[in-house]
C-alpha positions as CSV (number, residue, x, y, z in Angstrom):
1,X,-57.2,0.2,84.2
2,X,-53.5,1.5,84.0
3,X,-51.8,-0.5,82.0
4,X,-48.2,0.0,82.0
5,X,-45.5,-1.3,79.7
6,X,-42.5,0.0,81.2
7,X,-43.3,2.0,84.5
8,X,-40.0,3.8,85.9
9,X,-40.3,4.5,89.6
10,X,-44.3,4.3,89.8
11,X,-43.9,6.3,93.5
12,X,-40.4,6.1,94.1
13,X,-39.5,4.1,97.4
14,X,-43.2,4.9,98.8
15,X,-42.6,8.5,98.2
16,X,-45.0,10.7,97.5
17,X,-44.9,12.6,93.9
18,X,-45.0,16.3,94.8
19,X,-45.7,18.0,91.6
20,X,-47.8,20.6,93.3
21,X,-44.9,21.9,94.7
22,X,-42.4,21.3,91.5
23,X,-39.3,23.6,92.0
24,X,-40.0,26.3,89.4
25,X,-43.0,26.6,87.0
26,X,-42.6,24.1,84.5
27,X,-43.5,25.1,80.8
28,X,-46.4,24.2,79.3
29,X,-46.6,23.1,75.1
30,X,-50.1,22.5,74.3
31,X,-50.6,20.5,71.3
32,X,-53.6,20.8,69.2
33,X,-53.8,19.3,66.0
34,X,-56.9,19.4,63.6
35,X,-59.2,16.4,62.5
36,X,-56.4,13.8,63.1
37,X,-58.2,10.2,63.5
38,X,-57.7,7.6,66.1
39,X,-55.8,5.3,63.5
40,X,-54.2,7.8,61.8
41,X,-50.5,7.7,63.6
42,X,-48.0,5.1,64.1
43,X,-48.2,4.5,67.6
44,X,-52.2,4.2,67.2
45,X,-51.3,1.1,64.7
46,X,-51.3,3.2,61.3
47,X,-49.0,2.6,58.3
48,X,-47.9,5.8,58.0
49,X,-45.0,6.2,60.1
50,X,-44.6,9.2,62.8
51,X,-41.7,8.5,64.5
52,X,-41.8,12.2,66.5
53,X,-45.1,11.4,67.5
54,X,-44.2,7.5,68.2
55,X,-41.1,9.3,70.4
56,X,-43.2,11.7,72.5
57,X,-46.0,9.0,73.3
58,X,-43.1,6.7,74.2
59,X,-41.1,9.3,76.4
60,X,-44.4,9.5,78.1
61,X,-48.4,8.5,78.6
62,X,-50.4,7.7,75.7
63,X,-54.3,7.3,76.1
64,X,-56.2,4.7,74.3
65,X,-59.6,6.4,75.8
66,X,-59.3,10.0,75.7
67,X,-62.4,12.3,74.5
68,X,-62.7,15.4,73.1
69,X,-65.5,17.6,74.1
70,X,-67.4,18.0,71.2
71,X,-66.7,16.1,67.5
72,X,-65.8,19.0,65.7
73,X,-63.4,22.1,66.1
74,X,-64.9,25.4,68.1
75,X,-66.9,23.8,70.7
76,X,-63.6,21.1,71.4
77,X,-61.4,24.1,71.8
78,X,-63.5,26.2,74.3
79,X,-64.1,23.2,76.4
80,X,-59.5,22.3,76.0
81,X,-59.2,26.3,77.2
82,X,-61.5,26.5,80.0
83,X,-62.0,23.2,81.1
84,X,-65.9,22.9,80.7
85,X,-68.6,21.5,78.7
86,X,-69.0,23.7,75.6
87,X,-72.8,24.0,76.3
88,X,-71.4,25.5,79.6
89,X,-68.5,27.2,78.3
90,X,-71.2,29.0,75.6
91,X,-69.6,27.9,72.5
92,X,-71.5,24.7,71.5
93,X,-71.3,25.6,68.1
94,X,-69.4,26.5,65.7
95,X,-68.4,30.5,63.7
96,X,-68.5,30.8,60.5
97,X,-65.9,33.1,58.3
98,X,-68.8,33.0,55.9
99,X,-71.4,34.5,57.9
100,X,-71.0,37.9,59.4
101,X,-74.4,38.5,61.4
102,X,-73.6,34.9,63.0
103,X,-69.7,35.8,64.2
104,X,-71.4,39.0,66.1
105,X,-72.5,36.2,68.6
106,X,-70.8,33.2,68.1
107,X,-67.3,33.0,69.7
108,X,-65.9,31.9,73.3
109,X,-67.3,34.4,76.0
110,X,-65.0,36.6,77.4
111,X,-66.3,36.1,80.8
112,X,-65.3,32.9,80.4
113,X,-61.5,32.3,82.3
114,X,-58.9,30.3,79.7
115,X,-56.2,28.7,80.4
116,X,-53.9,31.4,79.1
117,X,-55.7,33.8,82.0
118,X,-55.1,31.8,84.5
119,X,-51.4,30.9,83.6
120,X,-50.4,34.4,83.0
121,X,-51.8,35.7,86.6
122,X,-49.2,33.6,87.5
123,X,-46.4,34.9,85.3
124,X,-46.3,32.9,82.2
125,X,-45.6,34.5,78.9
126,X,-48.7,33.4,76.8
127,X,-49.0,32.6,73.4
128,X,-51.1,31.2,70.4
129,X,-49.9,29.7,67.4
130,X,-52.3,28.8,64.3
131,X,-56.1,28.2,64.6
132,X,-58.0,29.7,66.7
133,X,-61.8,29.2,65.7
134,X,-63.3,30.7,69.0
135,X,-64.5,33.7,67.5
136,X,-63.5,37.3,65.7
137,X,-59.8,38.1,66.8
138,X,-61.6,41.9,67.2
139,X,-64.2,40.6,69.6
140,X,-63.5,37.1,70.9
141,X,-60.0,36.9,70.0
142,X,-56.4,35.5,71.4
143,X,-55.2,38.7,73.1
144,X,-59.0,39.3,74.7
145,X,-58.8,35.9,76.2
146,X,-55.3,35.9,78.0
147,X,-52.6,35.6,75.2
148,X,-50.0,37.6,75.3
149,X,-48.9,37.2,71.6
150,X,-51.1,35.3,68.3
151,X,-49.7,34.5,65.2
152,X,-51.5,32.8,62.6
153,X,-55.3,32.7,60.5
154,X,-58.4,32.4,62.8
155,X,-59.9,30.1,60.6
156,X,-60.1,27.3,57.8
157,X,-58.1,27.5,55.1
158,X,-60.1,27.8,51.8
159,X,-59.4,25.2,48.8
160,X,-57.4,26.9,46.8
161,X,-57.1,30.2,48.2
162,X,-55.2,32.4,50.7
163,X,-56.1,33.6,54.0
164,X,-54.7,36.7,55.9
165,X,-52.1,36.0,58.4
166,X,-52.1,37.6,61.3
167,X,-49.4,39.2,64.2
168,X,-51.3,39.6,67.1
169,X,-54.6,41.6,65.7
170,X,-52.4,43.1,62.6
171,X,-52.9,41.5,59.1
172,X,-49.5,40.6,57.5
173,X,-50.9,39.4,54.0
174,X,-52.4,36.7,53.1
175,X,-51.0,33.0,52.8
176,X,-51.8,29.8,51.8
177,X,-52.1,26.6,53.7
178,X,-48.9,24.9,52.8
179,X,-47.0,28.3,54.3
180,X,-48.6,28.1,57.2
181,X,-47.2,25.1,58.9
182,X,-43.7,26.4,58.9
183,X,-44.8,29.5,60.1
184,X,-45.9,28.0,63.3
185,X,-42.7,26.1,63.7
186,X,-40.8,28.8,63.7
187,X,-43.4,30.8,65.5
188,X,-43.2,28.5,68.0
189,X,-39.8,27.7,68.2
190,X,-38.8,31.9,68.5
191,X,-40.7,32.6,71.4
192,X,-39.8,29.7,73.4
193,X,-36.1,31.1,72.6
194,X,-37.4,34.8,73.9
195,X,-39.0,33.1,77.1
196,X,-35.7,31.2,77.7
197,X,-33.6,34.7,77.7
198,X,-36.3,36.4,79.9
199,X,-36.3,33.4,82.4
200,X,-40.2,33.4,82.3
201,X,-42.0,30.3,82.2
202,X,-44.6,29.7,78.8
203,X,-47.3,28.7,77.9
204,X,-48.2,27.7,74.2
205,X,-51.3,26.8,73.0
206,X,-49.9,25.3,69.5
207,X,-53.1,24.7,67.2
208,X,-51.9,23.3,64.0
209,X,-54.0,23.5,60.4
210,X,-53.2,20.1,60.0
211,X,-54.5,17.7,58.8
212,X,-57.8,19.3,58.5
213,X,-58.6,20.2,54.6
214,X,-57.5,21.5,52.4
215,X,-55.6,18.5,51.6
216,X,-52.8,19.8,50.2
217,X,-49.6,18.9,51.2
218,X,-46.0,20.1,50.7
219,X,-44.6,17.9,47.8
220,X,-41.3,16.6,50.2
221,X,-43.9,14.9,52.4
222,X,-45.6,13.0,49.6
223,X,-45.0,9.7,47.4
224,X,-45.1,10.2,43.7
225,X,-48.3,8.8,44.2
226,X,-49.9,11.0,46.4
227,X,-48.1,14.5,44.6
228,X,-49.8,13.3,41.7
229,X,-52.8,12.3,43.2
230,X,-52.9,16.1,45.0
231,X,-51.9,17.9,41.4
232,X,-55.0,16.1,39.9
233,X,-57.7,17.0,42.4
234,X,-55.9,20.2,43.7
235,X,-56.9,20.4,47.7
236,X,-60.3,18.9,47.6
237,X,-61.4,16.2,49.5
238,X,-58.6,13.5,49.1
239,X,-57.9,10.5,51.3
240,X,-55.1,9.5,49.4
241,X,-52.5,12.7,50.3
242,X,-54.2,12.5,54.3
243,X,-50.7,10.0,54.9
244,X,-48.4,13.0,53.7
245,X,-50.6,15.7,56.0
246,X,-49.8,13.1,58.6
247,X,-45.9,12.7,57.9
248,X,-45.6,16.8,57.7
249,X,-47.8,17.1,60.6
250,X,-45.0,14.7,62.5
251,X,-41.7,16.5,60.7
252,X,-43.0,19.8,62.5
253,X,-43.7,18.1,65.7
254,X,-40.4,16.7,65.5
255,X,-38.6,20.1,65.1
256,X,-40.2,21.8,67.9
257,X,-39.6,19.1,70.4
258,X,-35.9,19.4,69.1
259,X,-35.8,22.4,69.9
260,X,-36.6,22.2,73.3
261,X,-33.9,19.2,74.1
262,X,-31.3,21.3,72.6
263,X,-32.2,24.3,74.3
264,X,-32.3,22.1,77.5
265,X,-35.8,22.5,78.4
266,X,-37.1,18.7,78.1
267,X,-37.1,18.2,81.8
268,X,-38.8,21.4,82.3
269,X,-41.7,21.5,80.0
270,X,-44.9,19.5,80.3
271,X,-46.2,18.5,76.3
272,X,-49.0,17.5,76.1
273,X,-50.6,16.3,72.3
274,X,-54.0,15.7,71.3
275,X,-56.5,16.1,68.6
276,X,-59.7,18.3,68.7
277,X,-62.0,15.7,67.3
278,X,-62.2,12.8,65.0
279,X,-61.1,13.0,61.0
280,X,-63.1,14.1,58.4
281,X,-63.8,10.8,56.5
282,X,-63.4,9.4,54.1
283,X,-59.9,11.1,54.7
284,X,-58.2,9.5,57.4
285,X,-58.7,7.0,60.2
286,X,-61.0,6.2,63.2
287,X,-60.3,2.8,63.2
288,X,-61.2,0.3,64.9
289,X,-63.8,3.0,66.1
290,X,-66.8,3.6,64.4
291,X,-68.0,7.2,62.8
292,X,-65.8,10.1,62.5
293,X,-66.0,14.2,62.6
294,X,-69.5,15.7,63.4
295,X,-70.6,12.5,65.3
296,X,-70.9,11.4,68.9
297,X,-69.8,8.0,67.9
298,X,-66.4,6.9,69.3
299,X,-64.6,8.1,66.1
300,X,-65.7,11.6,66.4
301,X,-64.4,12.2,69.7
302,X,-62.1,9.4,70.8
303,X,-58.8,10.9,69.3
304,X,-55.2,10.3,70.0
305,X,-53.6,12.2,73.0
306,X,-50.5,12.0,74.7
307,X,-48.7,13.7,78.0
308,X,-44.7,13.9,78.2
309,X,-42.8,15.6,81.0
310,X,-39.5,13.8,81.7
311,X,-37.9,13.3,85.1
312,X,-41.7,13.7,86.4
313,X,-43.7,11.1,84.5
314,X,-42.4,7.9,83.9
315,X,-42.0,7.1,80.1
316,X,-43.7,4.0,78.3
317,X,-46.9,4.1,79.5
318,X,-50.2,3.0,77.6
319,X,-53.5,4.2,79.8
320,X,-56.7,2.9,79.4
321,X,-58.5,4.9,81.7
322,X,-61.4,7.2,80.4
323,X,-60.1,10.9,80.5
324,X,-61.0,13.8,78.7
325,X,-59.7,17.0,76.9
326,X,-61.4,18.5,79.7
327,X,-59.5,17.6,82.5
328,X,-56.2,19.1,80.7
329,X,-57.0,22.7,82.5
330,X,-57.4,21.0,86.1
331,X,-54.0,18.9,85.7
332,X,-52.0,22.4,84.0
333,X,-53.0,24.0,87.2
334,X,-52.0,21.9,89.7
335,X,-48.6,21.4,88.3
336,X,-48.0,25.0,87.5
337,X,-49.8,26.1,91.0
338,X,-52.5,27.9,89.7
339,X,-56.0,28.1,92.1
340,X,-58.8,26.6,89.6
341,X,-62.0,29.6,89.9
342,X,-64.3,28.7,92.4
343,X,-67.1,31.5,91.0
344,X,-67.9,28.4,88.3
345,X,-68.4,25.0,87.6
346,X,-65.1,23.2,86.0
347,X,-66.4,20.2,84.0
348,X,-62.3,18.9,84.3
349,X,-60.2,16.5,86.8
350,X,-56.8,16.6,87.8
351,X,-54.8,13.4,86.4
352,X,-51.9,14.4,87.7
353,X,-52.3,11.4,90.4
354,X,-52.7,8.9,87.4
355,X,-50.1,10.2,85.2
356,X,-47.4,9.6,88.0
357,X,-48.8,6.0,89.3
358,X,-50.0,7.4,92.8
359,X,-53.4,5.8,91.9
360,X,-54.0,3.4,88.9
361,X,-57.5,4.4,88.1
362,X,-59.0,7.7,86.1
363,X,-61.2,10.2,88.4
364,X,-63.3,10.5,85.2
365,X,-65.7,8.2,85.2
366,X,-68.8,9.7,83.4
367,X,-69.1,11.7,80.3
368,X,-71.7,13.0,78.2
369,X,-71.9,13.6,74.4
370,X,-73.5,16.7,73.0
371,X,-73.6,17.5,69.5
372,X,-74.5,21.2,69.1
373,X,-77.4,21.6,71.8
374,X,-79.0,18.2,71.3
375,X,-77.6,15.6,74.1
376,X,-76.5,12.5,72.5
377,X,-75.2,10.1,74.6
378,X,-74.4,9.6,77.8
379,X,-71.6,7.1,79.5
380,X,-70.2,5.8,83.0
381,X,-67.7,4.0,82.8
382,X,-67.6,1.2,80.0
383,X,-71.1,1.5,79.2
384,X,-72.7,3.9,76.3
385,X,-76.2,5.1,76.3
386,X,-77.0,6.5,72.6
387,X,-80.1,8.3,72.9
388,X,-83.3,8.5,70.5
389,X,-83.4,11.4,68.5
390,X,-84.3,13.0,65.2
391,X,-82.6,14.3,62.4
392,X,-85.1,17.9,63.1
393,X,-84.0,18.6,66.3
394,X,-80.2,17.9,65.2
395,X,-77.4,20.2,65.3
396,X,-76.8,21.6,61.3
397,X,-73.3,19.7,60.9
398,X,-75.2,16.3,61.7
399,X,-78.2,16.5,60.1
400,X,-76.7,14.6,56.6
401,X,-74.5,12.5,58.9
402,X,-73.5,8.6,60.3
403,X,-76.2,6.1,60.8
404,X,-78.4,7.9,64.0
405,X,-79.7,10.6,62.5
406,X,-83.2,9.5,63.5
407,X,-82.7,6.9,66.3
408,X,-86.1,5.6,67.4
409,X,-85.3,3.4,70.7
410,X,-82.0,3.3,73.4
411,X,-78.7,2.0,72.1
412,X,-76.2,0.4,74.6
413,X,-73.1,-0.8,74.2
414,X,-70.1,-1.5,76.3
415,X,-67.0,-0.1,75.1
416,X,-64.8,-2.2,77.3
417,X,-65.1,-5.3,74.5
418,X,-66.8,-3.1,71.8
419,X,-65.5,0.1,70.8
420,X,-66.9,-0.1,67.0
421,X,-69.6,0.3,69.0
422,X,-72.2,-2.7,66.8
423,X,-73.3,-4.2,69.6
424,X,-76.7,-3.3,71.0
425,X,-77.1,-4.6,74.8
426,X,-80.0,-2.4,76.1
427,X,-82.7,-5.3,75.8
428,X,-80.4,-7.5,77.5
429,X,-79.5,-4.6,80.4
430,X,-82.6,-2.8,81.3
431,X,-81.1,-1.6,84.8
432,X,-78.1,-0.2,83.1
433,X,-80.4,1.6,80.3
434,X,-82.6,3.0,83.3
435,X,-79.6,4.4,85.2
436,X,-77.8,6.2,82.2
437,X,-81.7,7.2,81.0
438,X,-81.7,8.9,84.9
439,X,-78.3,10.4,84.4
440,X,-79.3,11.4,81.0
441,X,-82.2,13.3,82.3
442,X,-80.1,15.2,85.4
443,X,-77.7,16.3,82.5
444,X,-80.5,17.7,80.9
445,X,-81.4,19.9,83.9
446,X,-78.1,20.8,84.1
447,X,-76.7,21.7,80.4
448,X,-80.1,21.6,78.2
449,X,-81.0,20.3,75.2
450,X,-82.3,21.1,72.0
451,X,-85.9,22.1,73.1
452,X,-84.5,23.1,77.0
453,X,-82.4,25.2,78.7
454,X,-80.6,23.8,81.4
455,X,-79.8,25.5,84.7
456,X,-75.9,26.2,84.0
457,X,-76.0,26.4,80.4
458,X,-74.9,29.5,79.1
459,X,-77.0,32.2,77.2
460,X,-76.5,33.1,73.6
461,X,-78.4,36.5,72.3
462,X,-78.8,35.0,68.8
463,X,-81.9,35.7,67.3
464,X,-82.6,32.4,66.6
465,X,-81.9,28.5,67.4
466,X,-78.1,27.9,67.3
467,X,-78.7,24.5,66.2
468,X,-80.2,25.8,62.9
469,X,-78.9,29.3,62.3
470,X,-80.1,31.3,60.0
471,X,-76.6,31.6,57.8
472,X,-77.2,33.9,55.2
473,X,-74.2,32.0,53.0
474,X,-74.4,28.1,52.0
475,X,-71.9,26.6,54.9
476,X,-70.0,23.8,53.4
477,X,-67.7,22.6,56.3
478,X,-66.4,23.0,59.5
């Protein structure tokens, strides 16, 4: 259900929307921040005030059910790029700075076709700003996979040290975290100046550190409290400084979208603003979800996310309609005019029809929840199917993790009037368990699991199981 709080010209006069045929190739700002929770900004009912954030979800359509692909970072970025499953997309796990053997095979495919390919076929100047996670810049990197320009660290920052920051494939020195969030402001904000002189349409694929860890914010951001909480533990695991990630996270939101209403590019650039997964708990929020990062409950993969694009759709709107990070790629396209592959399966829909009112309900309405290669719930529409499992056949990132680690019978809930997700109704719905247990099993066929291969899911030459790798250095996080 759509449910509108201020809709502006739904389809004007009877008029048909015709954003396949927009005049011009609008720009394209993809937003993608790290590890932010579902109740971790304002307009999601947190303390801790975003008002950039607020501003872009109110100048546009905020989602109250959107899912990432996977509930941690790699796997939820293949499947934003290309517009599949991960397990299709052949990145369902994660690489690991750490582990060299491991990074030979683990990274995003480059026979797999990005967003960034597709957009710059059609003339768009491509770039990436920040994280990139989807492999070795020198094998699976930015510039292999359709960028035309990279600035940033391919990975994590490390507690209390430096990583090299890159131009393109060229090491600049190294930096720590607290640098890097300017750098990608002003990153960001220079080439959509360059793109404006060349009259070329862009695409930006803006992948922010924050709020993932370290936790170590800037000390401007932060209340005496939290500076003093942060010079005490000194970017380790911290709650407390998570509300100053937040507000800097929201300042550098804030000065990019600046920029492009005083460079007069508002009307002409689609934002769109989302999180890869849920937060790392116990820093930051899921609430009133249940779970967080690394799980296939709600909180690991229901995040916030938000579309803006003035003049084309009407502000104030609050959906809740079940999309997906996945159908991002399908919607880009049809507004830019871009021909989706037809060699391939894409996983994505085009919301483009809900985002302007034409129709008031989501052409998402199933969606399954893979953690690694094990297949761990299934949905269609309101109703959740968790299924049994055990904590040997789990992907490594879940194997200490949330309540289900060995699940011995079929949890159901419905999410339309239970999203924390404590409500168990499969005794009480045997013909709904049986249908999600059936479309469980074709999904199997289809994408695997952790003792199958599955028809379209796509092969890894790792010597060994990807959902227990043989790292040869302890991994601590994600």
């Amino acid at each position: 259900m759509m449910n509108i709080t201020n809709r502006i010209g739904l389809v004007l006069l009877g008029i048909g929307f015709a954003y396949s045929v927009f005049a011009g190739q609008p720009n394209i700002l993809l937003i993608y921040v790290d590890d932010l929770g579902y109740g971790d900004l304002g307009c999601y009912g947190s303390e801790t005030k975003t008002p950039n954030i607020d501003k872009l979800a109110g100048e546009g359509v905020r989602f109250t059910d959107y899912l990432s692909a996977c509930s941690v970072c790699a796997p939820s970025r293949a499947a934003v790029l290309t517009g599949r499953y991960p397990q299709r997309a052949g990145l369902p796990v994660c690489p690991n700075v750490k582990d060299v053997p491991w990074n030979d095979y683990v990274g995003l495919p480059l026979s797999e076709i990005t967003m960034a390919e597709l957009l710059k076929d059609q003339g768009y100047a491509t770039a990436a700003f920040g994280k990139w996670h989807l492999g070795k810049l020198d094998l699976f990197g930015p510039l292999k996979q359709g960028f035309d320009k990279y600035v940033g660290t391919p990975w994590n920052f490390p507690v209390g040290k430096a990583n090299e920051w890159y131009h393109d494939d060229e090491p600049q020195g190294e930096i720590r975290f607290a640098e890097a969030h300017q750098k990608l402001t002003d990153a960001t904000i220079g080439f959509i100046k360059e793109q404006q002189v060349a009259d070329k349409p862009f695409f930006i694929y803006l992948a922010h550190y924050l709020v993932h860890g370290p936790w170590s914010p800037n000390k401007e951001f932060c209340t005496d409290a939290e500076w003093a909480s942060y010079q005490k533990i000194k970017g380790k695991m911290n709650p407390m400084v998570l509300p100053a990630m937040v507000r800097e996270l929201d300042y550098h939101i804030g000065l990019v979208m600046d920029s492009l209403r005083e460079l007069g590019l508002e009307k002409d650039t689609l934002v769109v603003f989302a999180a890869d997964n849920g937060p790392w708990l116990p820093a930051g929020s899921a609430k009133p979800l249940s779970g967080g990062k690394y799980l296939t409950m709600e909180g690991g993969q229901r995040v916030p996310a938000m579309i803006c694009w003035p003049g084309h759709i009407s502000a104030g709107q609050v959906s809740d309609e079940m999309v997906s990070a996945l159908d991002l790629l399908p919607t880009i396209a049809d507004v830019t005019g871009v021909s989706l592959p037809t060699d391939r399966k894409i996983d994505g829909f085009n919301l483009m029809p809900l985002l302007t009112g034409e129709t008031a309900a989501s052409p998402r309405q199933e969606f399954v929840y893979y953690n690694g290669l094990t297949l761990e719930a299934v949905r269609r529409g309101p109703w959740k199917l968790h299924l049994p499992r055990k904590v040997a056949n789990l992907v490594y990132w879940a194997k200490k993790k949330g309540d289900y680690k060995n699940l011995n019978h079929f949890v159901l809930n419905n999410l339309s009037v239970d999203v924390a997700e404590k409500n168990d109704l499969a005794t009480a719905n045997p013909e709904k368990v049986q249908v999600l247990k059936t479309m469980a099993e074709e999904t199997r066929k289809e994408l695997g699991d952790w003792n199958q291969d599955g028809s379209d899911r796509s092969h890894n030459d790792y010597p060994g199981h990807l959902n227990t790798p043989n790292f040869t250095k302890k991994r601590k996080g994600k």
